[in-house]
Every structure is written in structure tokens, then in C-alpha cells.
MISE-401245 format. One line per 3 residues: their letters; for each residue x, y, z of C-alpha. Coordinates in pm, whole numbers, plus 32768, in hexadecimal, padded with zeros to 4 digits. Example, Ala and Ser with C-alpha at 12.3 -4.5 7.8 and 13.67 -1.06 7.14 Angstrom:
AS) 84CE 7E3E 830C ~ 8557 7F96 82CA $
REM end
This chain:
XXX) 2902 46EA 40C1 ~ 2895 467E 4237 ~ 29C5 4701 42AF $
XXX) 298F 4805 421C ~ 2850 483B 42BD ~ 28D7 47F8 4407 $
XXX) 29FA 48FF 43B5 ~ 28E6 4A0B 4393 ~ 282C 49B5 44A9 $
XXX) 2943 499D 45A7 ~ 29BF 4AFE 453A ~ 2858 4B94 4546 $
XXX) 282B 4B07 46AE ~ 2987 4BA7 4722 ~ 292A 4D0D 4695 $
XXX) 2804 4D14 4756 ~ 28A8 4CAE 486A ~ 29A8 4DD6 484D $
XXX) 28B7 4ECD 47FC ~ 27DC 4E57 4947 ~ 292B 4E8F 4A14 $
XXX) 296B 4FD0 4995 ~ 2804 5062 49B8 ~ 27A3 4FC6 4AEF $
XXX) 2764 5092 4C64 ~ 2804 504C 4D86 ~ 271A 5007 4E98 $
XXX) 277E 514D 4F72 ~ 2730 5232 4E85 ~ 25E0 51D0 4E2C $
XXX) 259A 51F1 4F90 ~ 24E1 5330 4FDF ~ 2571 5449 5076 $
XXX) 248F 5483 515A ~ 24E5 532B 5215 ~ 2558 5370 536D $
XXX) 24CB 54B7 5383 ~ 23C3 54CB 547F ~ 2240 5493 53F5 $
XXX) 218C 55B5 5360 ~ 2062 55F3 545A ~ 1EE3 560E 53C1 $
XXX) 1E47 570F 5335 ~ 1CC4 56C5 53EB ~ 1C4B 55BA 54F5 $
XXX) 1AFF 551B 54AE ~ 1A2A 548C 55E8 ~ 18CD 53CB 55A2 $
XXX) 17F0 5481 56C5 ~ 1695 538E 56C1 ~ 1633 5252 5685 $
XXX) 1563 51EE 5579 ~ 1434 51D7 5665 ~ 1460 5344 56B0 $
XXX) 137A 53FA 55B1 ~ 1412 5541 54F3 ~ 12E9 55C7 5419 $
XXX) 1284 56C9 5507 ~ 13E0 575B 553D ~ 14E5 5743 5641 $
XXX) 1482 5660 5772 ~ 1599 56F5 5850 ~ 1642 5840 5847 $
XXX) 176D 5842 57D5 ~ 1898 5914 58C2 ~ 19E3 597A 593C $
XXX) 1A93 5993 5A93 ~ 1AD7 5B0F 5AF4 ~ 1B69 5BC5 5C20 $
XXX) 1AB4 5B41 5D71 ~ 1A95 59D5 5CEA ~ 1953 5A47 5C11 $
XXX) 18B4 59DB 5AE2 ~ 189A 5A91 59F8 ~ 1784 5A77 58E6 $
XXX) 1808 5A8D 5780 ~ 16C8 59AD 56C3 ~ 1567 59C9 5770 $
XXX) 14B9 5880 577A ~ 13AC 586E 5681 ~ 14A1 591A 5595 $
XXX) 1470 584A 543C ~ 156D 5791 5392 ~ 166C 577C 5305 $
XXX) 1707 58B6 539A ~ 1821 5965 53EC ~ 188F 5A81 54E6 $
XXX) 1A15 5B41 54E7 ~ 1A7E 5BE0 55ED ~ 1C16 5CA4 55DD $
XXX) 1CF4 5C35 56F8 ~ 1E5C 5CC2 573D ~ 1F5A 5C7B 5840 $
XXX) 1F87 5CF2 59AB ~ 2114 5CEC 59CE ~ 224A 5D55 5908 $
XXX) 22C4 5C52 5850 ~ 219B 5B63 5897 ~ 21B0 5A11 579C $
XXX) 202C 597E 57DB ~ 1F0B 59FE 5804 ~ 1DDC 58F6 58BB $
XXX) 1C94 58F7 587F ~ 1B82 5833 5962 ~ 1A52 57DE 58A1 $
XXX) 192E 573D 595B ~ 17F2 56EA 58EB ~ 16B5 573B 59D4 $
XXX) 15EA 5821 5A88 ~ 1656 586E 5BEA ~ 1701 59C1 5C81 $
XXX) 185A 5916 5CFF ~ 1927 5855 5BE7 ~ 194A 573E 5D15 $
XXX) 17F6 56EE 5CEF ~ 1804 56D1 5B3F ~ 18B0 55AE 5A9D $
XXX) 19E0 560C 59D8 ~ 1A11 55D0 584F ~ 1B62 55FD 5855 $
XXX) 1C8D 56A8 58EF ~ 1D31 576B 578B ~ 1E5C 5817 5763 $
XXX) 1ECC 590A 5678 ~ 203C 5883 5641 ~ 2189 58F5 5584 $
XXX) 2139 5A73 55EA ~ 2297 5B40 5572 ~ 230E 5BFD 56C7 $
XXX) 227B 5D5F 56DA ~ 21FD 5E6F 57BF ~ 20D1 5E05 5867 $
XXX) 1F91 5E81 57B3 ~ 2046 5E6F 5669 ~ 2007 5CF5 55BC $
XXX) 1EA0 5D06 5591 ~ 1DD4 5BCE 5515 ~ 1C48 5B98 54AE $
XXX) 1BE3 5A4D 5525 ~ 1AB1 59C3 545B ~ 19DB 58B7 5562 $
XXX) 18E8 5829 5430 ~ 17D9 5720 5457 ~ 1779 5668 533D $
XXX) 1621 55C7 5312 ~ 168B 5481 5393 ~ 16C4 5540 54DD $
XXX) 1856 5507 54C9 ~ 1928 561A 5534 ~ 1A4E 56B8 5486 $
XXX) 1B41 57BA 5528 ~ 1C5A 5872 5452 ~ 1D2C 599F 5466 $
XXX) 1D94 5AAF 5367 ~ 1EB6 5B87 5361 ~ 1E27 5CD4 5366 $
XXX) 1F63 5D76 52FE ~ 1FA2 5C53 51D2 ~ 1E49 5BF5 518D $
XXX) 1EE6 5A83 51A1 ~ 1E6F 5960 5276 ~ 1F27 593D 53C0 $
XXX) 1F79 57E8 544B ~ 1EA3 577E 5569 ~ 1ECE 5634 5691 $
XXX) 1DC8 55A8 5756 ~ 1E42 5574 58CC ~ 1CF4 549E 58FD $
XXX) 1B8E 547C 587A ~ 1A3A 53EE 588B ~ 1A50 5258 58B0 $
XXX) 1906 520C 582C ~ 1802 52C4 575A ~ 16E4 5344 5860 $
XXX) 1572 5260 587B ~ 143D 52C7 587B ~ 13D7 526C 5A0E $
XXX) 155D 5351 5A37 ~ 14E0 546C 5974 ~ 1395 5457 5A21 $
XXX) 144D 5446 5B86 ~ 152A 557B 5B33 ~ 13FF 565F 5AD7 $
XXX) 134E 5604 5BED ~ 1446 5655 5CE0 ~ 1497 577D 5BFF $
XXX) 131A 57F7 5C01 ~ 1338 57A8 5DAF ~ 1458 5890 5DD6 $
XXX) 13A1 598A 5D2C ~ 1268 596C 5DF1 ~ 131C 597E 5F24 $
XXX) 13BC 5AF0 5EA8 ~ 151A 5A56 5F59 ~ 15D9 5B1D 5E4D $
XXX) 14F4 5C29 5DF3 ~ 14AA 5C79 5CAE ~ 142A 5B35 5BEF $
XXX) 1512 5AF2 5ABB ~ 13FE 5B1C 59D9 ~ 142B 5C7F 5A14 $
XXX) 155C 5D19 594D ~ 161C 5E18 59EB ~ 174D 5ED5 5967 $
XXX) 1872 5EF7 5AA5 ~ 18EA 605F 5AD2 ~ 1A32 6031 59D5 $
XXX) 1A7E 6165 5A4A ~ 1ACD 6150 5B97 ~ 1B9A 6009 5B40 $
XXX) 1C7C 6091 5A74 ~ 1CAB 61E7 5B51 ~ 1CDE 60CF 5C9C $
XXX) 1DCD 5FF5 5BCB ~ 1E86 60FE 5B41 ~ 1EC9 6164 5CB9 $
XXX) 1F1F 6036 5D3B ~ 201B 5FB0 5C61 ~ 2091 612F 5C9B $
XXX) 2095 60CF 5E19 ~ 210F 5F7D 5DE0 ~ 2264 601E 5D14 $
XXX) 22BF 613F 5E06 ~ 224F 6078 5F41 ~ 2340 5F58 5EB6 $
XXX) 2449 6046 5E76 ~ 241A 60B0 5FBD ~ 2495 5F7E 6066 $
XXX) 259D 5F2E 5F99 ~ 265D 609A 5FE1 ~ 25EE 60B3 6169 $
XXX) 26BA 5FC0 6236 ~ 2635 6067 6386 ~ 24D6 5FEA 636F $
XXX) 2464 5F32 64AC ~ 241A 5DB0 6467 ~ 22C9 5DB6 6481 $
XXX) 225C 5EF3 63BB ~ 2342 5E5D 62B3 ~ 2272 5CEE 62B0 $
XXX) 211A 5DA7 62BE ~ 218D 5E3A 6193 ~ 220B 5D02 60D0 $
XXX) 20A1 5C6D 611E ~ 1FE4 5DA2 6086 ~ 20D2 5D94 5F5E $
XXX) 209B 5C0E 5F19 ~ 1F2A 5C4C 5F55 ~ 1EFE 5DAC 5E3B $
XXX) 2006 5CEC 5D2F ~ 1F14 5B94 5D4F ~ 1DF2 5C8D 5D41 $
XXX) 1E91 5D62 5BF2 ~ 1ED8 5C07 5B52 ~ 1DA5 5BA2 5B7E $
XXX) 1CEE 5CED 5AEA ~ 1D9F 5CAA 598C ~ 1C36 5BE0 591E $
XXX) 1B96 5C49 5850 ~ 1C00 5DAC 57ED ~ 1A60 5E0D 57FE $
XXX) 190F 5CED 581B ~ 17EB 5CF9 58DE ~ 17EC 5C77 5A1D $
XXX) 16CE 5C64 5B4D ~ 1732 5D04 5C7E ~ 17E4 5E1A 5BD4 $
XXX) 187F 5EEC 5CFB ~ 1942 5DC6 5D71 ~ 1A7F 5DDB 5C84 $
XXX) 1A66 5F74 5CE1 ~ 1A61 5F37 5E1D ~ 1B6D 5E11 5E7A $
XXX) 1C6C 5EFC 5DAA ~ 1C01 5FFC 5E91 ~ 1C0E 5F1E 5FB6 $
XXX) 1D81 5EC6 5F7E ~ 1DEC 6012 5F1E ~ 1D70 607C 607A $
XXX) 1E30 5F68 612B ~ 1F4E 5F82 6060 ~ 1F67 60F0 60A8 $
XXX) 1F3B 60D0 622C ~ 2067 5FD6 61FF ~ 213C 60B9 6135 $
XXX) 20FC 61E0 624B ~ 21C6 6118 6364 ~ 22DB 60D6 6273 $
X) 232F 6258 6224 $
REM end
């Protein structure tokens, strides 16, 4: 009878056995596929802005801001605004076949970004080549009530989330003696009148006139480049004058692609550096004809 037994057992054992072998994965294909691909980028950053010592009941401490044409800020969120809150704002690109859009956020009150501290540098990332003007995205900037910020895209066109980088961002939450220092330097500048209108004035730029002047230049910028590569009988230095107006009205154009419409303080100066160029750029073109 114990052998038996030990006759059952033994055969029991080996079945399993043989039915393990015959079910069992092989280690490469229960890897995933997606192994050795490269790493799907984030949908949203998030950046704490103040420190707990920094009080929040009565709104936004700081305003909140992005870099524009001429190195200025901005202003997106007022200070004072409550929270949590959110602003959007629809950017688009500047070039044919452009991959990435940036985005400066800063957090403060002065005129020239320089002078604000920045959140983070963001990116709009994995942009499918297209005519310029044509990929259009609505970034969301949100601050919750716990003062941390949030920035994330949407594909207008897909209504899906579009992947996003952070080049660099804000070390440390912000103190209360920092906050304090930034508004009174903020409330200094404005005292002074060293960039005119104080930004607790909102004023609406002449979109207008930018789009008429940026419409002309990248006009300009095509023929005039066109220009110089059929005419081999231009004289040397006509020919450089114009490669340094070009370089100058492209970096300018590039730089107009944000945001597609805000407010901003001083709001003749994107009207009139467009115009500025376009004059230069012109004068340029003239000697090369």
C-alpha cells in the first residue's frame, strides 16, 4: 500500500511539473514593449512657489508672469488674486516645422523679466512639423491654495494633453523677508516711473499693429533672403549688413510667437521693435537690389 502511495505521489509531482513547462513565459516576452523606447515626457510640471511662512489668505503675494518680446514681463495673475486659480493663455509656433514651443514663467512684480525670479523655463514638446501658426496649444498656469504652481498644455486641435519639459525651475519655495524684498523693490520701481505705466494698471498692446508688422517682416525676411541667394554680384558689405538685419528680424519673429494675445504694461513696445526691424531690415534689403 505505501508504495503505492509513493507511486501516486511521484506521478502527481511530475504532471505538474510538465504542465509548469508547458505554460510557463519566457522572460523576453513578458518584458514590455515599450523597453528601449525613449521615456514618455509629462503631461504638467508642478513647482511649490512660498514657504509656509508666506501667508495665502488674502490672495496672491506676487504676480504671477511670462517673458515677452523686449525681455518683459508679462502679467498673467495680479497679486492679490485669490486662490486657487487658474489663467490660459493659446500659444502657437513662430517657424515651419518648429518641434517646441518655451515658455518663461516668473513670479513678481517688476517691468523687465531680469528683475522677476523665474518659476520655470517650460516647453511645449513632441509638436508634429507644420506651417508656422498652425499647431496651436492653451497652456493652463493654475495656483492652487497651497500657493504651488502647475503649468500644462492642450492640443487645441485634439483637445488632448501635450507633453511638456522643464529646462530649469525655482530651487526653493520663496520666504516671507523674499517676498517682502521683491515688493518693495517692485513698489520702488514704480515710484520712480522708470518704466512708465505702473503694472497695476492693465493695458491691452495694439494687436493690431503686431500682426500687420509681423506679417511684413517675415514677408521681408523671405524675399530679402531670396534675394541673396539668386544675386551673386552683391558687394561684401551690403551683403553682411543684410545677414545681420536678417538674424536680428528672425530672433525678433521667434520671439513674438508668446502668447498669441495677454496683457502686458508698456504696450507700444512689441509694435514698435517689429516696426523698428522692419525699418532696418528694409534699409538693408535696398543696397542689395
Amino acid at each position: 500500500m505505501t508504495w503505492i502511495l509513493l507511486a501516486a505521489v511521484i506521478v502527481t509531482a511530475a504532471i505538474s511539473i510538465y504542465r509548469s513547462s508547458r505554460t510557463k513565459v519566457e522572460p523576453l516576452s513578458q518584458v514590455s514593449s515599450d523597453v528601449g523606447a525613449p521615456p514618455r515626457q509629462p503631461s504638467h510640471f508642478s513647482v511649490p512657489l512660498f514657504a509656509d511662512d508666506v501667508p495665502l489668505k488674502k490672495g496672491l503675494p506676487l504676480s504671477l508672469s511670462v517673458e515677452t518680446l523686449g525681455g518683459i514681463s508679462t502679467m498673467l495673475i495680479p497679486r492679490g488674486t485669490g486662490l486657487p486659480t487658474a489663467h490660459r493663455e493659446t500659444f502657437s509656433t513662430a517657424t515651419d516645422d518648429q518641434t517646441s514651443i518655451q515658455v518663461h514663467v516668473l513670479v513678481g512684480d517688476r517691468t523687465l523679466a531680469v528683475d522677476n525670479v523665474t518659476v520655470g523655463k517650460f516647453s511645449i514638446v513632441e509638436i508634429p512639423r507644420a506651417p508656422r501658426g498652425v499647431p496651436r496649444f492653451e497652456v493652463e498656469l493654475a495656483i492652487d491654495d497651497l500657493g504651488t504652481f502647475r503649468f500644462s498644455a492642450r492640443d487645441l486641435a485634439s483637445g488632448k494633453r501635450q507633453p511638456v519639459s522643464s529646462e530649469r525651475s525655482l530651487s526653493s519655495p520663496l520666504s516671507h523677508p523674499s517676498v517682502g524684498r521683491m515688493l518693495d523693490d517692485a513698489r520702488a520701481e514704480e515710484a520712480k516711473g522708470e518704466y512708465g505705466t505702473p503694472r497695476t494698471t492693465p493695458y491691452e498692446y495694439d494687436m493690431d499693429s503686431v500682426v500687420v508688422y509681423t506679417k511684413e517682416l517675415r514677408d521681408l525676411v523671405e524675399s530679402t533672403r531670396a534675394v541673396l541667394k539668386a544675386e551673386t554680384a552683391i558687394p561684401e558689405t551690403a551683403r553682411r549688413r543684410c545677414e545681420e538685419q536678417l538674424k536680428i528680424a528672425e530672433r525678433l519673429l521667434e520671439a513674438n510667437a508668446l502668447p498669441e494675445r495677454a496683457s502686458v504694461k508698456l504696450n507700444a513696445l512689441k509694435a514698435d521693435e517689429l516696426e523698428g526691424a522692419l525699418r532696418s531690415l528694409r534699409e538693408a534689403a535696398e543696397r542689395c537690389r
